[in-house]
C-alpha positions, 0 to 999 in steps of 0.5 A: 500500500502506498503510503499517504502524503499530508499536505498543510495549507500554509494559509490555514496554519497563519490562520490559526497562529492568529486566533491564539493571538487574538486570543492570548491579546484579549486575554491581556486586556482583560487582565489590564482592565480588570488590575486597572478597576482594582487600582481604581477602587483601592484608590479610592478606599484609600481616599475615603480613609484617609483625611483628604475626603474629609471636611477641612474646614467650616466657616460661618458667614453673616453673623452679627447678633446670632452666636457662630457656635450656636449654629456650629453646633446644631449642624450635623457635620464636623470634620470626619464628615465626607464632604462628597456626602454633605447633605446641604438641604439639610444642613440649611434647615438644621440652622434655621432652627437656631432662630433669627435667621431669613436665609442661609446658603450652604457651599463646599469647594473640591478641597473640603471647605465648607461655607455656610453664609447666612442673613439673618432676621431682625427680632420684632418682640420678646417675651419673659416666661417663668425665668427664660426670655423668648425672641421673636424674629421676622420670620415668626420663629420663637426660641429661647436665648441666654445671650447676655448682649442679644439681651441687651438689645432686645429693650428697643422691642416690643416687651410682651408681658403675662403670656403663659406658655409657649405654645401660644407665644408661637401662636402669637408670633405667627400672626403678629409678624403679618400685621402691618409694619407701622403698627408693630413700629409704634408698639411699646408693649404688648400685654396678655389680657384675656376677659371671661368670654375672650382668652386670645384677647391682647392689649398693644400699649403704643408709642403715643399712649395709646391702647388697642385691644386685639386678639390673636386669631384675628388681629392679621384680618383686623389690623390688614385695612384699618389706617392707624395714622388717619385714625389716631389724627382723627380720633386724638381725643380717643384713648382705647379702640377695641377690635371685636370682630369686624367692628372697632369700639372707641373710648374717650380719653380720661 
């Protein structure tokens, strides 16, 4: 029997040579993609452990009469909170509670600065319960200071006095900073002075000596059209005006 000659096509053995190349290189790749997302996550472990992911800083902007450590510490943040992770949203509404603040802005730079700039409320009135004392700022916020200086300042505002609790300063003072501006300028004191028949009935002690007999659930409404300027020229000889509803009563000067 003869024997039998094989014949290799060189073609077809390059051909071969290149699909073990082929895939000996996406093998490689694989290998480099895969040891350059594991370089990447243990850089970035590395990051978050290390100082550098961390706030370096806080500063406070805007503050004249509020109390700068007051607002630090009612933030949850301090310097081992991850900048990356600040909840800025947050962080303005855990200031606004510290009281006499209109507006505040919270920022942080690449590096970890953290900026928090703020406005802050004019107060419009102040009241002593038991032994603490209560401001009232613009925006209607009521919270309770021991500041010796913001004390101090408080004698050019409206001093509200024989208000029993809390609960209805609030009340109060959500209503009061909606009255008009000329009125709550030219109040001296304010006086809880409820009758048999009328527990939210207030008594508003002006500049000029006059009173206005007020209550709380409505006062905005009756206060929103009356002219205090037109009514204190016109009536000068009348000393009390009572507010009972939609009506207003008037007593003569004793």
């Amino acid at each position: 029997m003869k024997k039998q000659d094989y014949y290799y096509n060189e073609h077809d053995e390059n051909q071969v040579k290149k699909i073990l190349k082929a895939k000996k290189k996406r093998r490689l790749k694989r290998k480099v993609r895969f040891l350059f997302l594991l370089m990447i996550l243990v850089v970035i472990g590395f990051y978050f452990m290390s100082d550098l992911s961390k706030v370096q800083s806080i500063e406070v902007l805007g503050t004249h009469e509020v109390n700068e450590d007051d607002i630090l510490k009612s933030i949850s943040l301090d310097k081992n909170t991850h900048y990356l992770f600040i909840d800025k949203d947050k962080i303005e509404d855990e200031v606004k509670k510290v009281g006499m603040i209109k507006k505040v802005s919270v920022s942080c730079d690449l590096l970890g600065h953290v900026t928090i700039e703020i406005e802050e409320a004019e107060k419009v009135a102040y009241c002593e319960i038991g032994d603490k004392i209560y401001v009232i700022d613009e925006t209607g916020s009521v919270f309770e200071t021991q500041d010796k200086e913001l004390i101090a300042s408080l004698q050019a505002c409206p001093r509200l006095s024989d208000f029993k609790d809390v609960k209805f300063l609030k009340t109060f003072a959500a209503a009061y900073v909606q009255i008009p501006e000329l009125i709550k300028n030219q109040t001296s004191d304010i006086i809880y002075s409820p009758k048999n028949a009328d527990e939210m009935r207030l008594k508003f002690v002006m500049d000029n000596g006059k009173i206005l007999y007020l209550r709380v659930d409505q006062m905005v409404e009756q206060l929103k059209n009356f002219d205090y300027e037109a009514t204190m020229t016109m009536y000068n000889d009348r000393c009390v005006f009572s507010f009972e509803g939609k009506n207003m009563y008037m007593q003569k000067c004793k």
